[in-house]
Rosetta silent file (secondary structure, phi, psi, omega in degrees, C-alpha in Angstrom):
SEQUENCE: XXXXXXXXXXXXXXXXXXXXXXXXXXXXXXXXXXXXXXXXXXXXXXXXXXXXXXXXXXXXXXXXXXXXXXXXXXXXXXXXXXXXXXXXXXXXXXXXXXXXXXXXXXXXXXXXXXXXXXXXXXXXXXXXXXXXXXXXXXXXXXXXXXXXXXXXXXXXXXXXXXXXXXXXXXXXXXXXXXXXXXXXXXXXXXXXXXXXXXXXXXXXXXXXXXXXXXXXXXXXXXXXXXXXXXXXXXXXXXXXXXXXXXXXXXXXXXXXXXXXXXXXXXXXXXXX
SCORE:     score description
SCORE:     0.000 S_00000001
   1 L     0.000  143.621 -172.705  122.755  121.781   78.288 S_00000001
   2 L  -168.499  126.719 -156.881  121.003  119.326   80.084 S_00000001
   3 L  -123.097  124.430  154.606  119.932  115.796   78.941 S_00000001
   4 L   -26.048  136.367  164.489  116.639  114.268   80.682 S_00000001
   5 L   -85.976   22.431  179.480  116.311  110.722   81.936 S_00000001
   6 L   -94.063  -38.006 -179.976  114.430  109.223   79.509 S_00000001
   7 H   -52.463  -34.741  169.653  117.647  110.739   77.123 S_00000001
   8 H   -74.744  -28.942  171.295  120.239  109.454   79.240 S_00000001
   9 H   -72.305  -21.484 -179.521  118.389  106.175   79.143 S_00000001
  10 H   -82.577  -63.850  174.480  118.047  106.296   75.391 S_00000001
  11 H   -55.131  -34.027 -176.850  121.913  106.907   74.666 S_00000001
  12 H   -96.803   -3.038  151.700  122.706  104.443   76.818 S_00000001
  13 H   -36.041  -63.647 -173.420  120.587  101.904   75.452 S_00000001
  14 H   -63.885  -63.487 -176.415  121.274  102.954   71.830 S_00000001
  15 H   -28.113  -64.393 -165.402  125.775  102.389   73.225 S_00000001
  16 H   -57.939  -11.276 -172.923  124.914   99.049   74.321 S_00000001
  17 H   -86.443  -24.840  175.536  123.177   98.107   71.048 S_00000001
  18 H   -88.426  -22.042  155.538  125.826   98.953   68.992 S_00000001
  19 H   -38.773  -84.096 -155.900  128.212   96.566   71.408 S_00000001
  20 H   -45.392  -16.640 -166.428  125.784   94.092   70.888 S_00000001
  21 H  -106.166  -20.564 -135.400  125.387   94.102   67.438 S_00000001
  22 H  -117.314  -10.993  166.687  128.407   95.447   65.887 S_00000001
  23 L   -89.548  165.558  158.169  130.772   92.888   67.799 S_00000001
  24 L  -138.378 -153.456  167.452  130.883   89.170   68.855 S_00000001
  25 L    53.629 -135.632  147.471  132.091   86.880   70.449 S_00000001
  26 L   -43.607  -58.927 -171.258  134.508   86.771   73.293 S_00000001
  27 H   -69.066  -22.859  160.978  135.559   90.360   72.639 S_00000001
  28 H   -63.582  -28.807 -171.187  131.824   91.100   73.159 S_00000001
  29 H  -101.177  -35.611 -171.819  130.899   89.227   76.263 S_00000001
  30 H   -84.698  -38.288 -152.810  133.979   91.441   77.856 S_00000001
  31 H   -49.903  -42.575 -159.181  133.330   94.771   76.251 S_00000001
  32 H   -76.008  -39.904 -173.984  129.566   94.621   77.686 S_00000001
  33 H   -60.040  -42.039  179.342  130.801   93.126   81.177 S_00000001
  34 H   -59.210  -32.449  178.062  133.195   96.543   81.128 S_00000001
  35 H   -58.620  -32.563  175.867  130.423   98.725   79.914 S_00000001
  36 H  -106.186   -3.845  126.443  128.112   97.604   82.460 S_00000001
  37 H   -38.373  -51.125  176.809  130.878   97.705   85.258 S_00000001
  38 H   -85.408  -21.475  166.374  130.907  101.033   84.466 S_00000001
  39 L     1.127  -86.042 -157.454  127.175  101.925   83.785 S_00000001
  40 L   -72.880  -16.261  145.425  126.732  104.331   86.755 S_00000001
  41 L   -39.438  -95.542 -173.716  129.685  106.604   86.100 S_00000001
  42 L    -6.899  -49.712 -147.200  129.479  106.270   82.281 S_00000001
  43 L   -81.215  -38.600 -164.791  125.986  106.845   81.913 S_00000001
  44 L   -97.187  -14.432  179.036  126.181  110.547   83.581 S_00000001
  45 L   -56.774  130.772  156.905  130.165  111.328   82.635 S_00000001
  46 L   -68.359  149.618  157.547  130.765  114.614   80.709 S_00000001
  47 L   -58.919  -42.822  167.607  133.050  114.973   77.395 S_00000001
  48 L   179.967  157.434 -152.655  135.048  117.598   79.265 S_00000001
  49 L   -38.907  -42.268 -174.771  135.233  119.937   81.800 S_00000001
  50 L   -95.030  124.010 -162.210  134.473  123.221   80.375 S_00000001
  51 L   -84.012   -6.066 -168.688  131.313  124.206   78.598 S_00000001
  52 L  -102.755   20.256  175.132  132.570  126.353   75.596 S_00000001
  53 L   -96.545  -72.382 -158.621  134.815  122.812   74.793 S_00000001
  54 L   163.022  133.672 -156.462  132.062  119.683   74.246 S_00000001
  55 L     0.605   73.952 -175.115  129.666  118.294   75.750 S_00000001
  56 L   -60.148   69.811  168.512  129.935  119.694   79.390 S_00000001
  57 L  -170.712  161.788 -175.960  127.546  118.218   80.621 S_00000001
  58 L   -62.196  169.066 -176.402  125.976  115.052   82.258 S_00000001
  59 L    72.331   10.470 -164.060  125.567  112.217   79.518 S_00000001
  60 H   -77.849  -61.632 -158.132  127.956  114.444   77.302 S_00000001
  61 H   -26.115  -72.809  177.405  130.606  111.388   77.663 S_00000001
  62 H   -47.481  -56.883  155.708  127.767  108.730   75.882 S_00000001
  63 H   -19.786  -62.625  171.896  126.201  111.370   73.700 S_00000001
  64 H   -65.952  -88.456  170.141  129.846  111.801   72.269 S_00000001
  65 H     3.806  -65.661  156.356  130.765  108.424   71.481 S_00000001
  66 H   -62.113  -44.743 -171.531  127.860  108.229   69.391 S_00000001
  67 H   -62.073  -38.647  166.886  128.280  110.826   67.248 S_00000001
  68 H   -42.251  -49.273  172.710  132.305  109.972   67.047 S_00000001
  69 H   -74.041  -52.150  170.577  130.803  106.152   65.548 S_00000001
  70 H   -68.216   -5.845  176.758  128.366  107.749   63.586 S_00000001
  71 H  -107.275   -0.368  153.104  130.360  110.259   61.899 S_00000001
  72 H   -80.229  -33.398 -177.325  133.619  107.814   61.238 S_00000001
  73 H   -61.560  -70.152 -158.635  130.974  105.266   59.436 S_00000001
  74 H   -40.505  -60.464  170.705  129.834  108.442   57.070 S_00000001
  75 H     3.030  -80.661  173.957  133.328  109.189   57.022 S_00000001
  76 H   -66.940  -17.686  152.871  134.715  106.055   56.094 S_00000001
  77 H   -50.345  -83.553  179.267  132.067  106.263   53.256 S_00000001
  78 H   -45.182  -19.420 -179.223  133.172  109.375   51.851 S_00000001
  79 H   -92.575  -38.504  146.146  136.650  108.046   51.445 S_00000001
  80 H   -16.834  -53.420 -176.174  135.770  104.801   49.772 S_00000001
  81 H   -69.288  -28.862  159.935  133.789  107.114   47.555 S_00000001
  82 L   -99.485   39.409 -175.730  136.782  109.158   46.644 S_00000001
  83 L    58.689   25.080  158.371  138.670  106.271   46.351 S_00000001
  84 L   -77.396  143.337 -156.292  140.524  105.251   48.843 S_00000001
  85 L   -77.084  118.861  174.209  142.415  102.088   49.865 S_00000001
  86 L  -144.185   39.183  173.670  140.397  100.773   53.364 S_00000001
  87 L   -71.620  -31.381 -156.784  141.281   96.792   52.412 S_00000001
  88 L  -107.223   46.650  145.056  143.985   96.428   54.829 S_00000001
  89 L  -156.081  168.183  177.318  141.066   97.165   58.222 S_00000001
  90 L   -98.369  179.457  179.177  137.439   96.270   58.893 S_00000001
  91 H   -89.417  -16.963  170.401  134.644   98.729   59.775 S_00000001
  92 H   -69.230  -36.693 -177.865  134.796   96.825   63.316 S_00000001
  93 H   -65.025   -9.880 -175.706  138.210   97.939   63.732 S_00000001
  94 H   -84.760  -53.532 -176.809  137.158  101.537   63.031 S_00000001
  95 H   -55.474   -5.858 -149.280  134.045  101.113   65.089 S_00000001
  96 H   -84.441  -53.605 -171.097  136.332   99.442   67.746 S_00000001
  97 H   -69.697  -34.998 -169.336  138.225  102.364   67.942 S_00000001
  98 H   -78.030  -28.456  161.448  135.892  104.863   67.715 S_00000001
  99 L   -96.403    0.008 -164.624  133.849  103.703   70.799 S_00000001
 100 L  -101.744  -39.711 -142.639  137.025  102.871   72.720 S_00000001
 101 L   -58.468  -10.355 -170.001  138.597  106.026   71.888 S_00000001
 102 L  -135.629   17.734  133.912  138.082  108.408   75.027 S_00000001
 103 H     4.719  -66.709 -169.569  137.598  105.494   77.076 S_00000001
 104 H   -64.300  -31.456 -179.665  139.996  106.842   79.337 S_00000001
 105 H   -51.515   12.804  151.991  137.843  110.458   80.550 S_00000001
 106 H   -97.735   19.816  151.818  135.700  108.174   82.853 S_00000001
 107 L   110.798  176.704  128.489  138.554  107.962   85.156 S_00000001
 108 L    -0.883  158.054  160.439  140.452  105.173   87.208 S_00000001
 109 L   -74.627  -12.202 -164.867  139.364  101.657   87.954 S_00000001
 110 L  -124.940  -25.781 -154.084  137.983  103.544   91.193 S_00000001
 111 L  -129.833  141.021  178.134  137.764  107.481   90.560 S_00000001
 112 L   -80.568  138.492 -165.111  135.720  109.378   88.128 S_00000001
 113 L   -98.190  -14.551  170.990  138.540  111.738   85.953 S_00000001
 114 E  -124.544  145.819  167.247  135.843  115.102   86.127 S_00000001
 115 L  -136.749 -154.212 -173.086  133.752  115.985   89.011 S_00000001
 116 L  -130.990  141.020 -169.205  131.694  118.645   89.269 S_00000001
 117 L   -94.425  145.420 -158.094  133.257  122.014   90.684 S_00000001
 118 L   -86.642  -18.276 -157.595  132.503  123.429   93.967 S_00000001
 119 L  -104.954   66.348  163.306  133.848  126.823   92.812 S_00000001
 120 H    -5.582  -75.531 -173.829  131.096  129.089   91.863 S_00000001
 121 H   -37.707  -60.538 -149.840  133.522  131.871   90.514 S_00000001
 122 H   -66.535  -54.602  176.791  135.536  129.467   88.089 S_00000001
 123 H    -7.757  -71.827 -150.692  131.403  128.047   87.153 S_00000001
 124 H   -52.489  -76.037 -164.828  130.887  131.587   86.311 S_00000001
 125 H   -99.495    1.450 -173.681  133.582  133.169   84.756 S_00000001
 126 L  -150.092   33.294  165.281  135.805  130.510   82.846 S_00000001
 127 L    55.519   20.684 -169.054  132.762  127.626   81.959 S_00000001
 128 L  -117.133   77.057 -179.515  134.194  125.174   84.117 S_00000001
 129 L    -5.914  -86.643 -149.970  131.640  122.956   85.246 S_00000001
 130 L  -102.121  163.162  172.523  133.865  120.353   86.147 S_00000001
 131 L  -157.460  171.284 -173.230  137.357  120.002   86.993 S_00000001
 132 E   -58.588  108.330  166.479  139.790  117.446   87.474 S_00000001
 133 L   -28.431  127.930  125.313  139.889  114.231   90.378 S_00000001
 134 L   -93.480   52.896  151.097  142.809  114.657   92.180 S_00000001
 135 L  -124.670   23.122 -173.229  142.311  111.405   93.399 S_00000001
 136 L  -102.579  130.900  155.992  142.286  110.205   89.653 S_00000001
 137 L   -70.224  115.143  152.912  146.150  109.699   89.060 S_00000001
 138 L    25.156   91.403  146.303  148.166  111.476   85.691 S_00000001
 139 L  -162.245  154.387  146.096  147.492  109.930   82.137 S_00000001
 140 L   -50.858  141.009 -154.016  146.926  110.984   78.966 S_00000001
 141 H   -87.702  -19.336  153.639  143.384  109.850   78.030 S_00000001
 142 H   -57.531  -33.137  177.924  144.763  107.255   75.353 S_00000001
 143 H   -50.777  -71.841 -173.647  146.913  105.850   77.823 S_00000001
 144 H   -78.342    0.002  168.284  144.432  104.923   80.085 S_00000001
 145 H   -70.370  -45.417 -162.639  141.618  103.819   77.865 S_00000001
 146 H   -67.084  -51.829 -179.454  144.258  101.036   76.790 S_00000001
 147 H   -33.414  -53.332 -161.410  145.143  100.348   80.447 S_00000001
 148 H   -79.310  -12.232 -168.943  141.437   99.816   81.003 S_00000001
 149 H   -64.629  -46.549  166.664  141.023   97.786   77.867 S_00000001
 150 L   -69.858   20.197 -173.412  143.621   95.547   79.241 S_00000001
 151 L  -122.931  -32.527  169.112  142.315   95.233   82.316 S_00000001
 152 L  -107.312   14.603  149.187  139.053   93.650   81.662 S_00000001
 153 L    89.215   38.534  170.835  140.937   91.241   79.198 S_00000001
 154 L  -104.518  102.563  175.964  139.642   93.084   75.490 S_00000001
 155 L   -60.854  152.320  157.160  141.878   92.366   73.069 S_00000001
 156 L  -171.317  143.096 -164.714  142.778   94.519   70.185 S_00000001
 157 L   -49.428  176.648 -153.444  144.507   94.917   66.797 S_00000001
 158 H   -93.590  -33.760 -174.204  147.475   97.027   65.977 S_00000001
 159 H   -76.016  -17.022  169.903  145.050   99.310   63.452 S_00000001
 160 H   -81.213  -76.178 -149.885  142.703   99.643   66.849 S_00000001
 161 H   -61.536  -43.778 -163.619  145.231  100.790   69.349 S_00000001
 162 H   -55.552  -55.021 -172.933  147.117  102.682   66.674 S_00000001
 163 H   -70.718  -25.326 -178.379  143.461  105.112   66.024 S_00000001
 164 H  -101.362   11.130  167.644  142.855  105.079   69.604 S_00000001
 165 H   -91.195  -21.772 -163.156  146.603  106.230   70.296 S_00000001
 166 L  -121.288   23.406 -158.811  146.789  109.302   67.505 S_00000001
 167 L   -65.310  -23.428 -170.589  142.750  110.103   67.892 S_00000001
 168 L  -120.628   41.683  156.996  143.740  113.559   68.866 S_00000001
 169 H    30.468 -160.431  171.384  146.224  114.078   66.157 S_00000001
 170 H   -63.248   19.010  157.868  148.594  116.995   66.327 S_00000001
 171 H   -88.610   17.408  168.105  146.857  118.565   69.240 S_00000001
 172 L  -127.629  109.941  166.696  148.997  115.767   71.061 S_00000001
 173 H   -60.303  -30.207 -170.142  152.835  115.830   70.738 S_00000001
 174 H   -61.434  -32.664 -137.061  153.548  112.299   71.483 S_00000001
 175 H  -105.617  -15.474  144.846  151.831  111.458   68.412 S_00000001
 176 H    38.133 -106.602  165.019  154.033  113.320   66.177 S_00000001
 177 H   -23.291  -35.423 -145.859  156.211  110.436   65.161 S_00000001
 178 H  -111.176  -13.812  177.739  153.739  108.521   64.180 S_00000001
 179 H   -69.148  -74.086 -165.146  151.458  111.642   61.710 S_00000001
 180 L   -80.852  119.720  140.277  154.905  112.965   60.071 S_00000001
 181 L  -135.499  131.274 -179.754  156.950  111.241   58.085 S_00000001
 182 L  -102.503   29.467  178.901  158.835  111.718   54.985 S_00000001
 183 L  -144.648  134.613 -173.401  159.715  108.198   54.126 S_00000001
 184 L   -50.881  -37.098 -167.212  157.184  105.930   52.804 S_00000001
 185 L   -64.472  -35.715 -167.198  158.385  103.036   55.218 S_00000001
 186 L   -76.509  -32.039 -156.213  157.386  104.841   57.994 S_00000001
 187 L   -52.327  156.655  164.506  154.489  106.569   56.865 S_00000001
 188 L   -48.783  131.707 -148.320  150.834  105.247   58.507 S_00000001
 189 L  -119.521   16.788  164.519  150.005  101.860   56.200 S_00000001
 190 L  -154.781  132.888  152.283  146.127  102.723   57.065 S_00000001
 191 L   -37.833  -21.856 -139.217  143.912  105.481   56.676 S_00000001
 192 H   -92.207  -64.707  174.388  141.743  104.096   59.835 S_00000001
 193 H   -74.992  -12.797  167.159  143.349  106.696   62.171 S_00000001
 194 H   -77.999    7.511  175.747  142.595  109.938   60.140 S_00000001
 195 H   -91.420  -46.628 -160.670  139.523  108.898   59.750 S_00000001
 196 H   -82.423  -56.930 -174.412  138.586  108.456   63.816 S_00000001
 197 H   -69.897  -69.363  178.840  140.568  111.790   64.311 S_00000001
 198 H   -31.577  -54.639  166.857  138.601  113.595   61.622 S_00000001
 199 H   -46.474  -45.156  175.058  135.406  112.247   63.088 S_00000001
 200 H   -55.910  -73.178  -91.717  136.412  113.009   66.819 S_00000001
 201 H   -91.604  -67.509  176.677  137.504  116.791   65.137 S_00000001
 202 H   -37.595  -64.939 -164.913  133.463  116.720   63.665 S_00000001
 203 H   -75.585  -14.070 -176.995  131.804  115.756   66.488 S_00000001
 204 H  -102.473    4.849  144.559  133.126  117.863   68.913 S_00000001
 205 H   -63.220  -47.830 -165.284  132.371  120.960   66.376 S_00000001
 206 H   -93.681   19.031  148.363  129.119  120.312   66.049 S_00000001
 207 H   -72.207  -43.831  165.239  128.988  119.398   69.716 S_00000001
 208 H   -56.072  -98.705 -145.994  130.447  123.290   70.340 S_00000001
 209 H   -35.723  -35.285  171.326  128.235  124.689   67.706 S_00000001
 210 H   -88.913   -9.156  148.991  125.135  123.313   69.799 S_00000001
 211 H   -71.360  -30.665 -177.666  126.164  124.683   73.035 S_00000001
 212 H   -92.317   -5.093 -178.450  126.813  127.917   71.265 S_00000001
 213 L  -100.088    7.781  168.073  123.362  127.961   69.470 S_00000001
 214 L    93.464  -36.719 -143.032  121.497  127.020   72.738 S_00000001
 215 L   -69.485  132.212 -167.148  120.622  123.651   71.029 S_00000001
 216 L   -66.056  156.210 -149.638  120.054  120.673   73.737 S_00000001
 217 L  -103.432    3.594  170.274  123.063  118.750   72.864 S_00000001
 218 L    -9.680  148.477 -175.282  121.221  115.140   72.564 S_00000001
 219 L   -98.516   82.657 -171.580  122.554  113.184   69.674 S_00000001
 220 L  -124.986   22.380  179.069  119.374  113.141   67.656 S_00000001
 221 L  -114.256   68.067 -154.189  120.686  114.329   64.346 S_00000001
 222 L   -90.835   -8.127  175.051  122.191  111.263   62.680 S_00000001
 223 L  -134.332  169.057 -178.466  121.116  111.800   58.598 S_00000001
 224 L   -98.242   78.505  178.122  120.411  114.594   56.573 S_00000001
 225 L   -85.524  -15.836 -175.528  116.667  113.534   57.456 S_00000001
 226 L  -101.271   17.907  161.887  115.665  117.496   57.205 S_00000001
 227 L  -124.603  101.622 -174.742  117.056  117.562   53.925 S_00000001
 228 L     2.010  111.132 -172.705  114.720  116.527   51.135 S_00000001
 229 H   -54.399  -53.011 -178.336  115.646  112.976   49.211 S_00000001
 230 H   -39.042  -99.557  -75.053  114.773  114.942   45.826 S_00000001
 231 H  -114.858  -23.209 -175.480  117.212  117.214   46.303 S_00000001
 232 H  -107.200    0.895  172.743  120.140  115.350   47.163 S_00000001
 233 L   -87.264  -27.535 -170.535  119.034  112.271   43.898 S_00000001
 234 L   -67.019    3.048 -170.825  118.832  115.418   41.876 S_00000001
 235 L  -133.369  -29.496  150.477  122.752  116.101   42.215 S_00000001
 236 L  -122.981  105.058  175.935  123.959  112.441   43.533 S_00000001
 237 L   -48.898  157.486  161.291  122.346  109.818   41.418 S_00000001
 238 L    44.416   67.093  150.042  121.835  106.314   43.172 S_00000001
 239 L   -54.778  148.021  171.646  121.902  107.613   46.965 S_00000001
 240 L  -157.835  143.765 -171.762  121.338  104.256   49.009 S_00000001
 241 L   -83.606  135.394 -164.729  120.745  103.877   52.551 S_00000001
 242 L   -78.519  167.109 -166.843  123.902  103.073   54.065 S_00000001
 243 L  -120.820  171.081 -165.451  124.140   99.549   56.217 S_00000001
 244 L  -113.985  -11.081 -164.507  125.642   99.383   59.691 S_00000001
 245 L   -91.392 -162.281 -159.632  127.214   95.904   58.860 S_00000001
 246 L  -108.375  -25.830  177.744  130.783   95.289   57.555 S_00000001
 247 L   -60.812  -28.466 -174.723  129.806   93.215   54.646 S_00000001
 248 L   -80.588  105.962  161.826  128.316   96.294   52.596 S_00000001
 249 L  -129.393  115.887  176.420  131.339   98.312   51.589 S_00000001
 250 L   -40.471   94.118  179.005  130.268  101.163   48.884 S_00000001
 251 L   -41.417  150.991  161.867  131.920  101.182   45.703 S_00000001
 252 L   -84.068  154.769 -157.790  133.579  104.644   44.217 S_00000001
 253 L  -147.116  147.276 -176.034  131.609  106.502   42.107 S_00000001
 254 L   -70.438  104.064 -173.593  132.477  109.271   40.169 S_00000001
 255 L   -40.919  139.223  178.975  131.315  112.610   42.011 S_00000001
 256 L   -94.756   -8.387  151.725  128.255  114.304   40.239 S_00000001
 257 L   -38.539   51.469 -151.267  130.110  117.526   41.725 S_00000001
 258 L  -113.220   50.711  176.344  131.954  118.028   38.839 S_00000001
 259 L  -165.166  174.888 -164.565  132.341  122.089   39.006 S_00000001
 260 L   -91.453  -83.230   95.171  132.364  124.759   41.698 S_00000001
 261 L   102.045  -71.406 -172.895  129.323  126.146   40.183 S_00000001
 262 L   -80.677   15.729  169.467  127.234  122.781   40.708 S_00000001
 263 L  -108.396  -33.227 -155.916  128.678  122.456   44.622 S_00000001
 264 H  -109.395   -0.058  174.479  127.523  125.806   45.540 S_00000001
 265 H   -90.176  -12.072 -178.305  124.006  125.568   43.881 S_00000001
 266 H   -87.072  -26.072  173.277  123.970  122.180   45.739 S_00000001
 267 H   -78.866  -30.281  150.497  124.690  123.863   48.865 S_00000001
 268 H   -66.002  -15.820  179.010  122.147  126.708   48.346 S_00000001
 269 H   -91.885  -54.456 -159.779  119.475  124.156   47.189 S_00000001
 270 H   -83.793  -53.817 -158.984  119.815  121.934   50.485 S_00000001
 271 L  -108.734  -13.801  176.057  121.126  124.566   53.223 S_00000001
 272 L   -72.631    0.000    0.000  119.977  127.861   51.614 S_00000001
């Protein structure tokens, strides 16, 4: 995998634009000063280490991000569409989370957390590009996104830290406590992080699945633009192009799935 510099220049272009646009204020003026503190790391940081994980490669980091924000918007669509309660957060706080969330895998205020390994063999025989700074000190990569958040003075809400604390769901024991519960009181009082962990879950499949199909792993697939409009009004009436702001939130609608019969001819129509 390997992303050009007009690509790497494009993702990071396309990052900053969704700062600029999808935020304001205060919390906006710091997000951009960290984002552009970090620029020459950032822009070239991998997703992780190995190349059989997600996107091993430079530009993987940005390149992930998006696809983490664009696939928590669709996301947060589909559950609104099957009826779900998403009153008590905003789509900033999802988006908040969703670009914050692996924040910490660039590293340190000083040290880069992957570097690229010196070790032929391990290259070779176990995919591992990159391997860990030891001059990066111990954290868990939620841990240290919030350290850095706090550290350039970016505030955020209890439904933001909470999505960018569980993002990686029960492949993290700490977060345990906070997934499982059998008492209502306890239970998670928003939907907002299973949505950001289902989306992280997505993108770094279909981040694999293009490293395992040879496919360059750019993020340039962001709609079902190679799948006819006919084809998807004949089977969901009133399709609408979805909005990036916070004001538009999609009413539920009754699925036009409503047998298995009409899901797998819709699936055989579109992908067949």
């Amino acid at each position: 995998m390997k992303l050009d510099e007009k690509q790497l220049k494009q993702n990071w272009d396309d990052l900053l634009g969704r700062i600029e646009h999808q935020f304001s204020g205060e919390r906006k003026d710091k997000l951009l000063e960290m984002y552009n503190h970090f620029a020459d790391r950032m822009m070239f940081a991998p997703a992780s280490s190995r190349e059989h994980f997600h996107n091993c490669f430079a530009g993987g980091y940005v390149d992930h991000i998006l696809r983490v924000m664009d696939c928590a918007f669709d996301l947060y669509n589909s559950w609104i569409m099957q009826g779900a309660h998403t009153d008590n957060y905003t789509v900033e706080e999802l988006m908040f989370a969703a670009l914050n969330h692996d924040l910490g895998k660039i590293g340190d205020l000083e040290n880069d957390a992957y570097i690229p390994n010196t070790s032929e063999w391990h290259r070779k025989n176990q995919g591992a590009l990159y391997t860990i700074n030891p001059k990066t000190e111990f954290s868990l990569v939620p841990d240290r996104t919030l350290f850095l958040l706090q550290h350039f003075g970016i505030t955020y809400s209890w439904n933001e830290f909470l999505g960018i604390r569980t993002h990686d769901g029960m492949y993290e024991e700490a977060n345990k406590p906070y997934l499982v519960s059998y008492n209502p009181d306890s239970r998670l009082r928003s939907n907002l992080p299973l949505i950001l962990h289902q989306a992280d879950m997505m993108a770094s499949r279909i981040e694999y699945e293009r490293w395992k199909h040879g496919e360059n792993g750019l993020q340039n697939i962001r709609t079902l633009t190679d799948v006819p409009k006919e084809k998807m009004m004949k089977y969901v009436p009133n399709v609408e192009t979805k909005s990036t702001t916070s004001e538009s939130k999609p009413q539920p609608k009754q699925s036009a799935l409503n047998t298995v019969t009409d899901a797998s001819k819709l699936f055989d129509e579109l992908f067949g």
